[in-house]
DONUGU-473628 format. One line per 2 residues: for each residue x, y, z of N, C-alpha, C, O. Coordinates in steps of 0.02 Angstrom, whole numbers, m for minus. Atoms other than C-alpha are relative to their C-alpha. Layout:
# residues N
X/Y/Z/X/Y/Z/X/Y/Z/X/Y/Z  ...
END
This chain:
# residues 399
27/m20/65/14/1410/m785/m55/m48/m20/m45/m109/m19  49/20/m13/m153/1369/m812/2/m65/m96/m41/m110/m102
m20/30/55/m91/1283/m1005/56/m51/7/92/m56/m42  m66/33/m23/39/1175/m942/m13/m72/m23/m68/m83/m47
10/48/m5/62/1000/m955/43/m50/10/99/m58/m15  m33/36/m81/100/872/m815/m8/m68/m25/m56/m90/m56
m30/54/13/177/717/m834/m19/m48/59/19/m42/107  m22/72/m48/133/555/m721/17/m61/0/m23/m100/m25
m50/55/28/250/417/m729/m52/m51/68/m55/m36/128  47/35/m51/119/272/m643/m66/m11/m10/m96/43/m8
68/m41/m6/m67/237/m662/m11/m76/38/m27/m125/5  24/m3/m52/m91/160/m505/m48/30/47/m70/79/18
43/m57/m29/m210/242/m368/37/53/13/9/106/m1  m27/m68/m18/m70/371/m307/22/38/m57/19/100/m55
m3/m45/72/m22/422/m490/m87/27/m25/m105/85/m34  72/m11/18/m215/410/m538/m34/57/48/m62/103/19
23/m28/m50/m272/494/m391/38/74/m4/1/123/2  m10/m43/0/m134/627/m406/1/33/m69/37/82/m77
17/m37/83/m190/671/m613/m50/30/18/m59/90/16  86/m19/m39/m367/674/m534/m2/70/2/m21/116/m33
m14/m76/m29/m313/807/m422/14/58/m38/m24/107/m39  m34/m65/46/m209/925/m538/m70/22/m49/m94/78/m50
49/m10/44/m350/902/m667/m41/39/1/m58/74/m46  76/m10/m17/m504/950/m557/43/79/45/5/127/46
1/m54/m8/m400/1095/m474/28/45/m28/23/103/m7  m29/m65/52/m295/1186/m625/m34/m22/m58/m7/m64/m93
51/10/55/m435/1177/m752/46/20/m58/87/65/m44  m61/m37/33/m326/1207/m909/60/m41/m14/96/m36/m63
m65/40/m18/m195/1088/m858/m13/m66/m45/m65/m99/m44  42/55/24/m183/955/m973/48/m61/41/103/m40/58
m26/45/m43/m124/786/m873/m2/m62/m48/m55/m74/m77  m22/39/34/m44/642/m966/22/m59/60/65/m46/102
m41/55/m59/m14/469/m850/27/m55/m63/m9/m79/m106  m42/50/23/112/354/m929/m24/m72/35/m52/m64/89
m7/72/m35/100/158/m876/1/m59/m61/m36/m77/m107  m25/39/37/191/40/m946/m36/m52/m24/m14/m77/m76
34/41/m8/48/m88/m927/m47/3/m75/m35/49/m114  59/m23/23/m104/m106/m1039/m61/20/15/m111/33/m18
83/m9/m50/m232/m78/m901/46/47/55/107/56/52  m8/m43/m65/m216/33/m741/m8/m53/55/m40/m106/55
1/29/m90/m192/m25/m556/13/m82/m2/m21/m118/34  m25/59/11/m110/m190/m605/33/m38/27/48/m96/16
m65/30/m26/7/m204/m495/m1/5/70/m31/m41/100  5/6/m94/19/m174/m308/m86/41/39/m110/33/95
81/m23/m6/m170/m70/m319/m41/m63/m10/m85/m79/29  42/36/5/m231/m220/m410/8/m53/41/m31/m99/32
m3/69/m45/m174/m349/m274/m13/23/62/m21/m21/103  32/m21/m67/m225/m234/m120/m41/m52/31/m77/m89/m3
64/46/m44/m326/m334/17/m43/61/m7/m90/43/29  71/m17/m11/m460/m182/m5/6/26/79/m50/46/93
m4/m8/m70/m421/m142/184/m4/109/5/48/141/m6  1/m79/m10/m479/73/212/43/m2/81/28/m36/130
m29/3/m57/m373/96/346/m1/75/59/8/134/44  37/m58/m39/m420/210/483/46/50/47/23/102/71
m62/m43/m9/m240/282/550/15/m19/66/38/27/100  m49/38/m54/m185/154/705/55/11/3/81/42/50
m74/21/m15/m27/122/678/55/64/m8/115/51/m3  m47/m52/50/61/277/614/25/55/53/m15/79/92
m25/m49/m32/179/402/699/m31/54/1/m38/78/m55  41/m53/m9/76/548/765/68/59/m59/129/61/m66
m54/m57/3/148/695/680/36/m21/m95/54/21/m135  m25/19/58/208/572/515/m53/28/m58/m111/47/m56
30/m3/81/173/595/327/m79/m52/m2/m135/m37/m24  43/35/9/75/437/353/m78/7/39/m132/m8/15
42/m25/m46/m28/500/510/m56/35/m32/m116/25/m37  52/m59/26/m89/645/428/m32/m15/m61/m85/12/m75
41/m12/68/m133/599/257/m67/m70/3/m121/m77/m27  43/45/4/m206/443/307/m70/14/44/m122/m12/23
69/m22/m27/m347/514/427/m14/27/m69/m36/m15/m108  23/m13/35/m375/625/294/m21/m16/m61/m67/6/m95
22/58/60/m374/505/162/m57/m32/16/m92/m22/m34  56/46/m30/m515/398/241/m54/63/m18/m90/48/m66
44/m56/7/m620/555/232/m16/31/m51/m71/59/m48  m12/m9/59/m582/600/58/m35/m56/m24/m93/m42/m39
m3/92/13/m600/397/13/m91/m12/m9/m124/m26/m59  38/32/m14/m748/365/88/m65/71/m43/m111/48/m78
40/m52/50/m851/527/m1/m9/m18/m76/m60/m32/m107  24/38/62/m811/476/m161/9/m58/m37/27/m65/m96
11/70/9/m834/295/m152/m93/25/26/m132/m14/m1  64/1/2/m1021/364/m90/m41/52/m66/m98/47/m89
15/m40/68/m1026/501/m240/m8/m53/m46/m65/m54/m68  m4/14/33/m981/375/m350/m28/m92/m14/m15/m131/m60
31/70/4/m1088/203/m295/65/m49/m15/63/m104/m42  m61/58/m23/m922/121/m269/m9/m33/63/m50/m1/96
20/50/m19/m929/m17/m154/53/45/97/102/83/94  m19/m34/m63/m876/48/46/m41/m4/61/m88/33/74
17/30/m42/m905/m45/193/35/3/66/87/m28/71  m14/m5/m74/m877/m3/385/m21/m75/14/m79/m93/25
31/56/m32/m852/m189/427/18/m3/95/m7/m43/135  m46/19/m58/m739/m156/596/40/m23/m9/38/m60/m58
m62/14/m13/m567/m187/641/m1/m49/75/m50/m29/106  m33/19/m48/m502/m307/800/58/10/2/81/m9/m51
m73/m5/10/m319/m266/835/m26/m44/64/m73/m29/101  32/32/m70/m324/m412/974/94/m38/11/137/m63/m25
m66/38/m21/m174/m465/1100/m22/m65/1/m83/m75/1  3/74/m21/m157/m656/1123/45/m8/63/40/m62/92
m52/30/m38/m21/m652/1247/m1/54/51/m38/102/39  7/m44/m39/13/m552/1406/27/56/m4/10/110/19
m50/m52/25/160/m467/1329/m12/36/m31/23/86/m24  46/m45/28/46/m380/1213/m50/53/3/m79/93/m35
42/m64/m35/m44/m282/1319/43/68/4/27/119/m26  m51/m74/10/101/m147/1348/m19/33/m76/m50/85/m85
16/m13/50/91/m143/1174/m49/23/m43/m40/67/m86  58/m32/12/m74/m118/1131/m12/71/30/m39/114/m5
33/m43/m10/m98/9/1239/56/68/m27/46/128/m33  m45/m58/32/44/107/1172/m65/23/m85/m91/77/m97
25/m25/54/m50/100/998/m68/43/32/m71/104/35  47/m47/m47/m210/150/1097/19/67/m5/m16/105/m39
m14/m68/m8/m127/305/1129/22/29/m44/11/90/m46  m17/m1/72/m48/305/958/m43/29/m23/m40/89/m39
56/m7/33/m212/293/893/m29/67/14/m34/117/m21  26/m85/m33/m282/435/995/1/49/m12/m44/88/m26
m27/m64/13/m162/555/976/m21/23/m113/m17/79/m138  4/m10/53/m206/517/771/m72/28/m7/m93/40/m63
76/m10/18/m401/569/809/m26/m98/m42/m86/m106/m56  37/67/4/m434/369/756/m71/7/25/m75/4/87
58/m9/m13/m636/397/753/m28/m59/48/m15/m113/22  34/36/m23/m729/295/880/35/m68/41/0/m108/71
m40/46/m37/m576/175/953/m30/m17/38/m79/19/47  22/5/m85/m624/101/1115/43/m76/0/51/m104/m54
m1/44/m29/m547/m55/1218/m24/m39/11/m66/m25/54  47/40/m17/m620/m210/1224/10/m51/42/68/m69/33
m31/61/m46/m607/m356/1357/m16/m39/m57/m41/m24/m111  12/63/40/m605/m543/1296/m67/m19/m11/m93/m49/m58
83/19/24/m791/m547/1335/m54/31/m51/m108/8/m70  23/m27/50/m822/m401/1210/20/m2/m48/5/42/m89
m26/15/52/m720/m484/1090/m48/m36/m27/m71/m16/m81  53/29/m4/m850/m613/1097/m46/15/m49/m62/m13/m102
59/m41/38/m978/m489/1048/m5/20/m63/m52/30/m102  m14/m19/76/m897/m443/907/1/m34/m57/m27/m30/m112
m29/58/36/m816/m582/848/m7/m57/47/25/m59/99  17/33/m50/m888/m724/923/44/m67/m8/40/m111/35
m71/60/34/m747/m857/845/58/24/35/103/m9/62  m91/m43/m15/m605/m736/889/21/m26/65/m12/m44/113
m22/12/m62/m487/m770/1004/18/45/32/m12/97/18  m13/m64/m14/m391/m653/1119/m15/18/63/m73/6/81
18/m6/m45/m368/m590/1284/m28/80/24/m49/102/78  23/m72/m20/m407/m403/1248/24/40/m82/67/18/m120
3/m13/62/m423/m296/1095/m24/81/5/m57/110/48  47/m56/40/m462/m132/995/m20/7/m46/6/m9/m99
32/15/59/m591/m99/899/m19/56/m18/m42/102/14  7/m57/15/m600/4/784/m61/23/m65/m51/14/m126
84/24/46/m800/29/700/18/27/m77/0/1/m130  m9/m48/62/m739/152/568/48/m24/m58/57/13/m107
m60/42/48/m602/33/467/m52/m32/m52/m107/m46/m27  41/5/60/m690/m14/306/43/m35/m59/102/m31/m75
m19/43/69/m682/m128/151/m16/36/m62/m72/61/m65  20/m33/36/m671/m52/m5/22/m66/m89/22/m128/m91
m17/25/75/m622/m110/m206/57/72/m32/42/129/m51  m45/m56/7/m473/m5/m242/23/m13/m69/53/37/m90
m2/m13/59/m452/m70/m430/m57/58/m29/m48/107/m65  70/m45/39/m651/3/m464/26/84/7/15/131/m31
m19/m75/m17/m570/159/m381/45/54/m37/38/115/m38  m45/m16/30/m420/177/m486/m30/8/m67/m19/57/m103
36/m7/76/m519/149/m642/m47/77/m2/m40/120/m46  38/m46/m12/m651/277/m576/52/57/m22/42/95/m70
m49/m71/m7/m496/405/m551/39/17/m81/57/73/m98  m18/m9/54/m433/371/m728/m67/13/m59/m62/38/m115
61/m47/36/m609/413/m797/0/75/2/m9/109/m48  8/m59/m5/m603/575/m714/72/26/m30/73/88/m32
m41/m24/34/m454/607/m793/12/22/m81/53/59/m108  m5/8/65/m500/574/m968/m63/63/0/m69/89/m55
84/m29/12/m679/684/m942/23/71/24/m17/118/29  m24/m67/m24/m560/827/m878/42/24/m68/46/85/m77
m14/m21/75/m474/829/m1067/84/m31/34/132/5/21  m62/29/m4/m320/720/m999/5/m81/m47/m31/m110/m89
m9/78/49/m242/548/m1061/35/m20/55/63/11/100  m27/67/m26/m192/368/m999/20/m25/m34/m12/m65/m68
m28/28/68/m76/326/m1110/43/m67/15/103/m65/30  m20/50/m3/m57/143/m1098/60/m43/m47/67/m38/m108
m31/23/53/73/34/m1152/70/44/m14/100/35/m67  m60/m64/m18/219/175/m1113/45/m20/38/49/16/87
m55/m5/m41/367/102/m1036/56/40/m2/100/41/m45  m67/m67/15/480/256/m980/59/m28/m3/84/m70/35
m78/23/m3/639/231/m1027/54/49/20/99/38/61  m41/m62/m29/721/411/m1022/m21/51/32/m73/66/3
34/m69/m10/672/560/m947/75/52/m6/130/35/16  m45/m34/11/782/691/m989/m12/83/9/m57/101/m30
12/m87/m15/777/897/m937/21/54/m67/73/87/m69  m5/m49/53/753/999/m1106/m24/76/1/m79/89/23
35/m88/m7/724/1197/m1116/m82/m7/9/m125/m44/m14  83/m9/m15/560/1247/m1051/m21/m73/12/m79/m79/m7
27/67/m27/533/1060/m993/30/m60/25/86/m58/52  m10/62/14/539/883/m989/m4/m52/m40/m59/m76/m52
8/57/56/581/750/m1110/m13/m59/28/29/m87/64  14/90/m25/486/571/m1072/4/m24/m56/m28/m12/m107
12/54/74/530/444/m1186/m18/m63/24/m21/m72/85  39/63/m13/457/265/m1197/51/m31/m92/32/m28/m151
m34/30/71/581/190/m1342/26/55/m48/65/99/m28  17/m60/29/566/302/m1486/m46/59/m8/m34/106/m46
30/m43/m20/434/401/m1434/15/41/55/44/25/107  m27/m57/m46/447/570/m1355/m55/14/18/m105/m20/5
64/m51/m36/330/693/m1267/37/51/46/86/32/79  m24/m61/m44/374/854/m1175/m34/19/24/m81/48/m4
50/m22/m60/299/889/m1008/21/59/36/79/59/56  m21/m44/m57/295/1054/m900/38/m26/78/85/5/103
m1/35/m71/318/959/m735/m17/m84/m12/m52/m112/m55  14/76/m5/324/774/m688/m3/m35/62/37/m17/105
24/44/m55/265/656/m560/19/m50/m19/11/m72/m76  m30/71/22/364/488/m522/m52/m15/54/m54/5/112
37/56/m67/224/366/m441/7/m81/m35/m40/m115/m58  m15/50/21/316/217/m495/m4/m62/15/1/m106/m27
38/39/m22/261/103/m369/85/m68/22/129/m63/65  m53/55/m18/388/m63/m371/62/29/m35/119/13/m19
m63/m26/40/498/35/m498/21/67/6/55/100/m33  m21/m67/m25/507/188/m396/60/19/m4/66/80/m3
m76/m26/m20/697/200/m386/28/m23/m61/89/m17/m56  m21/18/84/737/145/m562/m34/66/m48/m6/96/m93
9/m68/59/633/287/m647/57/45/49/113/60/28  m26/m32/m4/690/381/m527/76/33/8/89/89/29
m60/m6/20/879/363/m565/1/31/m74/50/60/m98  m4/m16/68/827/400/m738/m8/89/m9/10/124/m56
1/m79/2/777/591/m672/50/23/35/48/82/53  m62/m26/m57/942/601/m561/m22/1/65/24/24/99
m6/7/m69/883/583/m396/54/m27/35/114/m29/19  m50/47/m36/956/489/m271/m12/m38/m8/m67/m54/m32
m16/71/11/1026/331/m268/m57/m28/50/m90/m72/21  24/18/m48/923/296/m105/m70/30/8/m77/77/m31
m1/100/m15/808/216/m51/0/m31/m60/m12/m7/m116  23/39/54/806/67/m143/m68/m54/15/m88/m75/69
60/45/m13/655/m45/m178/22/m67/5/66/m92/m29  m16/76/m22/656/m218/m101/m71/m11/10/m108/15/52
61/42/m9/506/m330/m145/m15/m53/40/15/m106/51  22/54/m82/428/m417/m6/m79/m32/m36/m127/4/m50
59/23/22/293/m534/m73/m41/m22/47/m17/m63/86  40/14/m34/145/m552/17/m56/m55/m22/m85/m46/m76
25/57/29/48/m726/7/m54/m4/53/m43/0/114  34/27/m31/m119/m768/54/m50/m50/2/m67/m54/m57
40/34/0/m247/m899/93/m63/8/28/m74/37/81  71/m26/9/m430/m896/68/m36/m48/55/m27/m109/58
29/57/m36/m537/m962/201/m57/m36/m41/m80/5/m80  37/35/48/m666/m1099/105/m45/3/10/m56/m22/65
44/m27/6/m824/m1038/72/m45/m28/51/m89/3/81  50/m6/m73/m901/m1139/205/13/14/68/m21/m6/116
m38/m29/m63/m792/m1056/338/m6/71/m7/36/105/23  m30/m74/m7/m813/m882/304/m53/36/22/m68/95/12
57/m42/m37/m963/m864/409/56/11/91/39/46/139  m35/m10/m62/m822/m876/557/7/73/19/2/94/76
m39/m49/m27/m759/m705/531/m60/49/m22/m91/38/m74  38/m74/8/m867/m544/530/27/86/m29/3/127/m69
m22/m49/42/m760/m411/502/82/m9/4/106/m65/11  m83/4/m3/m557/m374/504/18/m14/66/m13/23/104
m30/40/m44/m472/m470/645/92/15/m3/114/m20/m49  m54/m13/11/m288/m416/653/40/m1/70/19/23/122
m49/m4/m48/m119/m454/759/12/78/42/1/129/10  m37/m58/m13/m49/m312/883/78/m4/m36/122/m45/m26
m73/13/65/101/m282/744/59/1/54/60/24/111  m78/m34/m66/278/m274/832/15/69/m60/0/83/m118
2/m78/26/331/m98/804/91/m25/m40/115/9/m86  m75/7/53/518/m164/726/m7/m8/m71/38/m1/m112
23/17/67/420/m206/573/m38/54/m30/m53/101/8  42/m45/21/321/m105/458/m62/m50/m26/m121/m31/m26
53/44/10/225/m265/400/m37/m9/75/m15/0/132  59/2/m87/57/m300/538/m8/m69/m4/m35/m90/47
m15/44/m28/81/m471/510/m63/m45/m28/m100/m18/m68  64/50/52/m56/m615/445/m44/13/45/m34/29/103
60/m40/m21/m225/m570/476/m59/m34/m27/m45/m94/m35  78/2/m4/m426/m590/434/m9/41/m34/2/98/m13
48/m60/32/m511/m500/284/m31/m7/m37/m25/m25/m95  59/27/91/m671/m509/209/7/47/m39/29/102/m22
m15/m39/73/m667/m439/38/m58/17/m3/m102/m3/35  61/m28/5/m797/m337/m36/m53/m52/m48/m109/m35/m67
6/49/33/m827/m498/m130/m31/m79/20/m55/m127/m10  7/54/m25/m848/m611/m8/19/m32/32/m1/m57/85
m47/52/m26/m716/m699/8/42/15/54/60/73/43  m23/m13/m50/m624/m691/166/92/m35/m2/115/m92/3
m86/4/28/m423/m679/128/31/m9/89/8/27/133  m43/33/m49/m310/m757/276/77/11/m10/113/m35/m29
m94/m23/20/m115/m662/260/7/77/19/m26/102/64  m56/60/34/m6/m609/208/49/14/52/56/57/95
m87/19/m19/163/m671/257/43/52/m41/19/90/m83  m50/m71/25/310/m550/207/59/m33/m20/101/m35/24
m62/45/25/447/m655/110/12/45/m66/m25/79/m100  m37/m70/56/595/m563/m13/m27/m41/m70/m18/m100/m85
26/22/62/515/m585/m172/93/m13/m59/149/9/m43  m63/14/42/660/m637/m312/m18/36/m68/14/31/m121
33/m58/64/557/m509/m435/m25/54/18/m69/51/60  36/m57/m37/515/m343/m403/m78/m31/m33/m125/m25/5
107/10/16/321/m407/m499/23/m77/0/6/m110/m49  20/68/m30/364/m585/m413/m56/m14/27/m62/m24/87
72/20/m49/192/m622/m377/5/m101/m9/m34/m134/25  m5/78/m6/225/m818/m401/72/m23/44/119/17/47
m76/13/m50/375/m892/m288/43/m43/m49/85/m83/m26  m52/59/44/457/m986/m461/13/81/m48/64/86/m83
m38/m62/23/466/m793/m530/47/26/26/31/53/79  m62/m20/33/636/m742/m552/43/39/m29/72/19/m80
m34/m48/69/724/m601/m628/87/11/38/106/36/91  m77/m5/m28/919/m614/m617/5/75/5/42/89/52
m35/m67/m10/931/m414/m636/m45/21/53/m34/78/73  35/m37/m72/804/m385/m482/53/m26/40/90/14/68
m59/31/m69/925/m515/m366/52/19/m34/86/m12/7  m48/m35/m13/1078/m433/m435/7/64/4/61/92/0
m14/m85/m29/1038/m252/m393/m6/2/80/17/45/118  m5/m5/m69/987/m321/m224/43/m23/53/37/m12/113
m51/31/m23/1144/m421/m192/60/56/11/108/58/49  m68/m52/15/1242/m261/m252/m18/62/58/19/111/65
39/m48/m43/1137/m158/m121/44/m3/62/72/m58/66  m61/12/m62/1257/m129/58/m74/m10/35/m78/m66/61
43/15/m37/1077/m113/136/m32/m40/8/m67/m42/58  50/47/m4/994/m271/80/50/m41/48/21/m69/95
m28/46/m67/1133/m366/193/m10/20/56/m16/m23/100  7/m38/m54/1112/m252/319/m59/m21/40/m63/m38/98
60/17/m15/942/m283/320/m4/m75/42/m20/m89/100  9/66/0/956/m470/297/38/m24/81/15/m60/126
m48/m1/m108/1097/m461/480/m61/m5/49/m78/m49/89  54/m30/m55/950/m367/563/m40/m78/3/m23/m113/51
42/22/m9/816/m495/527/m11/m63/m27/m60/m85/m56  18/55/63/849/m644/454/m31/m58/36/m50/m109/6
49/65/m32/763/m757/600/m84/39/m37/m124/m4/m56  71/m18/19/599/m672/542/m11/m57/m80/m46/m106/m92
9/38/63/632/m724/359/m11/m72/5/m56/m106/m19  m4/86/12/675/m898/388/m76/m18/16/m110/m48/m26
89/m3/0/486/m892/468/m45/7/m34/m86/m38/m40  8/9/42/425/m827/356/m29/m43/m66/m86/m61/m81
m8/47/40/488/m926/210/m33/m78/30/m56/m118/m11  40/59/m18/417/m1074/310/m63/5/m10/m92/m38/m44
78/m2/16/245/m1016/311/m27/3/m105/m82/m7/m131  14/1/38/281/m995/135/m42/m68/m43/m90/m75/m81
m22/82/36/311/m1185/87/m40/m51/51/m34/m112/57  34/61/m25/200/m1256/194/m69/54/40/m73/107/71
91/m53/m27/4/m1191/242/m25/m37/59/m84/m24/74  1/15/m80/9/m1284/417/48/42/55/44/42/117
m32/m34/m48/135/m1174/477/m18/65/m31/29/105/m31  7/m78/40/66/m1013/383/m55/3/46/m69/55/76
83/17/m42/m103/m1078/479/30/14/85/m12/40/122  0/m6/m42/m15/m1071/631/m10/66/54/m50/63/101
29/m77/m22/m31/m898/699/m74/35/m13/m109/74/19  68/m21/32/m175/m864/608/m43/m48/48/m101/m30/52
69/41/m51/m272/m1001/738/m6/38/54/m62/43/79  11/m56/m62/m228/m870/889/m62/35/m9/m83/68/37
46/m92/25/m362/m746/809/m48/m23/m9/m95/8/15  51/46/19/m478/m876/744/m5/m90/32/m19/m127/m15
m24/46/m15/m450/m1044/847/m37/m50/m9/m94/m58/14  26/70/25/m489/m1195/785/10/12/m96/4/m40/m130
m4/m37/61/m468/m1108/606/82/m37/m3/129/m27/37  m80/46/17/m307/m1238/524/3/0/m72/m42/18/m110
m14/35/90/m231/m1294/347/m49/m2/m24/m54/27/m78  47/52/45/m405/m1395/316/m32/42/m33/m46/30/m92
41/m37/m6/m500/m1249/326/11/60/m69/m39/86/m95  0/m28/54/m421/m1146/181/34/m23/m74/65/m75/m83
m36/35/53/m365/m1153/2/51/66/m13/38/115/21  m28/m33/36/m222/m1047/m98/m25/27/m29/m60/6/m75
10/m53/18/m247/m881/m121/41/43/m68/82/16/m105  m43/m46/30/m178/m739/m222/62/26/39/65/7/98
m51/m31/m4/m5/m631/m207/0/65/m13/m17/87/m68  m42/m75/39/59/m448/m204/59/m15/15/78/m66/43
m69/m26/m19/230/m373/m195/m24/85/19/m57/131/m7  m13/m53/m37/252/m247/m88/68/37/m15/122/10/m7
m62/m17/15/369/m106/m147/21/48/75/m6/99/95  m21/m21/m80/474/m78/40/54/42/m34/85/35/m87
m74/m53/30/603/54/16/36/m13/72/6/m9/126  m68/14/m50/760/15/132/82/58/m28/116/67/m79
m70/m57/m1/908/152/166/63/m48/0/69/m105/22  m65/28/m1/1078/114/138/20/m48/77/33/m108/68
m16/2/m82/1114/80/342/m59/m68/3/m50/m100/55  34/52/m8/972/m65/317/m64/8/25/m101/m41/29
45/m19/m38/841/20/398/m63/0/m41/m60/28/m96  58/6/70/653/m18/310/m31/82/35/m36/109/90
15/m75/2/591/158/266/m73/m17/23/m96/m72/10  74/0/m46/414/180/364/m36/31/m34/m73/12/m80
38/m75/56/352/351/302/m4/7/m63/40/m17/m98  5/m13/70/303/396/148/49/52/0/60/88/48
m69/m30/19/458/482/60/m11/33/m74/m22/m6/m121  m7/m38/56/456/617/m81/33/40/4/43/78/51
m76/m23/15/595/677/m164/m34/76/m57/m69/68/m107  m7/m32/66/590/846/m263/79/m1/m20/129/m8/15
m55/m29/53/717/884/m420/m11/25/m32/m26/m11/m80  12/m27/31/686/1024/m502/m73/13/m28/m102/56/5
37/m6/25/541/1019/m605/m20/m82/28/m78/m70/46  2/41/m2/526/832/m562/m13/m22/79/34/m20/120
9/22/m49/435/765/m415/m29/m85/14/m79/m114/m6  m4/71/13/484/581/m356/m36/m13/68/m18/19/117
23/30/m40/366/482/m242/27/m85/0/10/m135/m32  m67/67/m17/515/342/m164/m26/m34/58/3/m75/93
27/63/m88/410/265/m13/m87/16/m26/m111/73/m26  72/m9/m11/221/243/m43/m33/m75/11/m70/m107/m27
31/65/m39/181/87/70/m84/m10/15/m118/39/2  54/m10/m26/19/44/130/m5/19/75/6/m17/123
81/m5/12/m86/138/192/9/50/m74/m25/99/m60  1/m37/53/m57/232/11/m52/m13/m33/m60/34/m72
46/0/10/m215/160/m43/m51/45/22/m88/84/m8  55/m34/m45/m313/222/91/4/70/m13/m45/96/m41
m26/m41/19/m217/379/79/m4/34/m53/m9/94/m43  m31/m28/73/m190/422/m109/m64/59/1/m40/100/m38
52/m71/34/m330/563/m134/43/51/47/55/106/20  3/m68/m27/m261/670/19/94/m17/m5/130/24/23
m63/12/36/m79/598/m48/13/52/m65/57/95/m68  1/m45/50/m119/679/m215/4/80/37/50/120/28
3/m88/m13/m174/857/m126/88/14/29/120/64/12  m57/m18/m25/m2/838/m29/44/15/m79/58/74/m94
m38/7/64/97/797/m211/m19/73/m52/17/106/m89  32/m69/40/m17/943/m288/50/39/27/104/48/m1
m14/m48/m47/32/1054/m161/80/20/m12/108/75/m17  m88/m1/m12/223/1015/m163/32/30/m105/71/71/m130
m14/m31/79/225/1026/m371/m12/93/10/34/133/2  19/m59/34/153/1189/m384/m5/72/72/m37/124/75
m23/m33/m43/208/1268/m231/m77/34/46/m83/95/45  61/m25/m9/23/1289/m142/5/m13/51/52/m49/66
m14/31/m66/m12/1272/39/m34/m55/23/m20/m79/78
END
């Protein structure tokens, strides 16, 4: 119904991105984004490394596969419509070790089967060429991986929302949602509003709204804070473009890395340590009711069984920037401690199944009138425009 009006709990890029959408294709529709914040993309958008990601890593055939080619393609149009900032600097995915070669070439074929534009193989001597610092005994590179500004983007997407006859109604923490005749009740305290349809893109508090619309209990969100260090401005002629580990495939994190910003600055991370806040972006933040929902969780031990030599690693690189430096010299060698200062933080919202298992794919839940987005990892940046068409699509029953 071309009078309707759609609820998005989120104004992040995948909430922003999916108002966008509804806006610009049911003319009529009026679109309302909730966020608890006073600004947009505050939170895991506004701490992005900026990384367009070009669809390596991702299960042929997955949620993530498909939307993320097509996201890049979407992405990169209107970041050039809109004199937003979008830069093909190159990718290295580079082995260091011999054991890494199997590996690589699995993604190779990974990659392949995803259409990944322009891949190719490189020896150590065309690493060189590329990256003439880098280390590495063999690599792929991939020309088409790009730097972008994914706050300017989110802001952009909440313009087009307001110029389509919608609202960003800041300052809205949902508290209830409740299923009333002919709709939905969102409340934020004492304030109400009644929406045709609703969109959960809740981001770190994905599984908390969405207990509030009855979903499932599962997944739950487990914050993984990501920490990085800046190389110092007279080092950041070392690196040229993105420089990145072959990831191990047990992880969904790719592991500390190389990235110039569209800014300049050339970011060195992150590390993947359990945050003690779902919006722990400092390591002295704290919230007793985040660590007792994750203590009360059967999967966060589960987890913690699986992997807890990783953590303890980790947590070392946390507390000390000679051993955070250490891996990071494979890729860049001679590149140590001296060489950078303390960076910024995200949290990463990881969704983990009961059984312990970290959820990979992007995961959306319908209920009724109510459609919950419970896994939107990165690449959901990269992603979110051809994310939205999927989320469109699934609301309003389209193909």
């Amino acid at each position: 119904m071309a009078d309707e009006t759609i609820g998005i709990v989120g104004a992040g890029i995948v909430g922003l991105a999916t108002g966008r959408e509804i806006a610009l294709r049911r003319p009529g529709t009026r679109v309302v984004v909730f966020e608890k914040e006073q600004q947009v993309s505050l939170h895991q958008t506004g701490h992005n490394s900026g990384v367009v990601h070009a669809g390596i890593y991702y299960t042929p055939g997955s949620l993530k596969a498909d939307l993320t080619v097509r996201g890049v393609a979407l992405l990169r149009e209107y970041c050039q419509d809109r004199e937003l900032p979008y830069r093909e600097i190159g990718k290295l995915v580079t082995a260091v070790r011999q054991d890494e070669l199997g590996r690589m070439e699995n993604l190779y074929e990974r990659a392949k089967n995803n259409h990944v534009p322009d891949l190719r193989r490189v020896s150590k001597d065309e690493i060189k060429e590329l990256e003439p610092n880098a280390g590495g005994i063999a690599a792929l590179h991939s020309p088409r991986t790009a730097i972008t500004d994914y706050p300017a983007i989110a802001r952009e997407f909440a313009k087009d929302i307001a110029d389509a006859g919608g609202e960003v109604r800041l300052g809205f923490p949902v508290t209830g949602i409740t299923n009333v005749p002919g709709g939905i009740e969102v409340a934020s305290g004492q304030q109400r509003l009644k929406v045709d349809r609703l969109v959960l893109c809740a981001g770190l508090q994905s599984d908390s709204v969405a207990r509030l619309a009855q979903d499932k209990q599962e997944p739950r969100i487990i914050p993984f804070r990501g920490e990085y260090m800046l190389l110092k401005p007279d080092r950041t002629h070392l690196v040229r473009g993105l420089i990145y580990p072959v990831p191990d495939p047990r992880y969904p994190f790719l592991g500390v890395h190389f990235t110039p910003r569209v800014d300049g600055t050339v970011e060195v991370g992150p590390n993947a340590v359990l945050a003690l806040a779902r919006e722990g972006y400092r390591l002295t933040k704290v919230s007793p009711k985040d660590l007792l929902g994750l203590a009360a969780y059967p999967g966060s031990w589960r987890m913690a069984a699986q992997h807890w030599r990783t953590g303890v690693k980790e947590y070392r690189g946390s507390l000390s920037t000679t051993a955070f430096m250490k891996d990071a010299g494979l890729y860049v060698p001679g590149v140590g401690a001296k060489d950078v200062i303390r960076g910024g933080a995200g949290v990463r919202a990881q969704a983990l199944d009961r059984d312990g298992t970290l959820v990979d794919d992007f995961r959306i839940h319908r209920v009724g009138r109510i459609t919950a987005v419970r896994n939107a990892p990165s690449p959901a940046a990269t992603a979110s425009m051809a994310i939205a068409e999927h989320i469109v699509g699934a609301v309003f029953g389209e193909a």
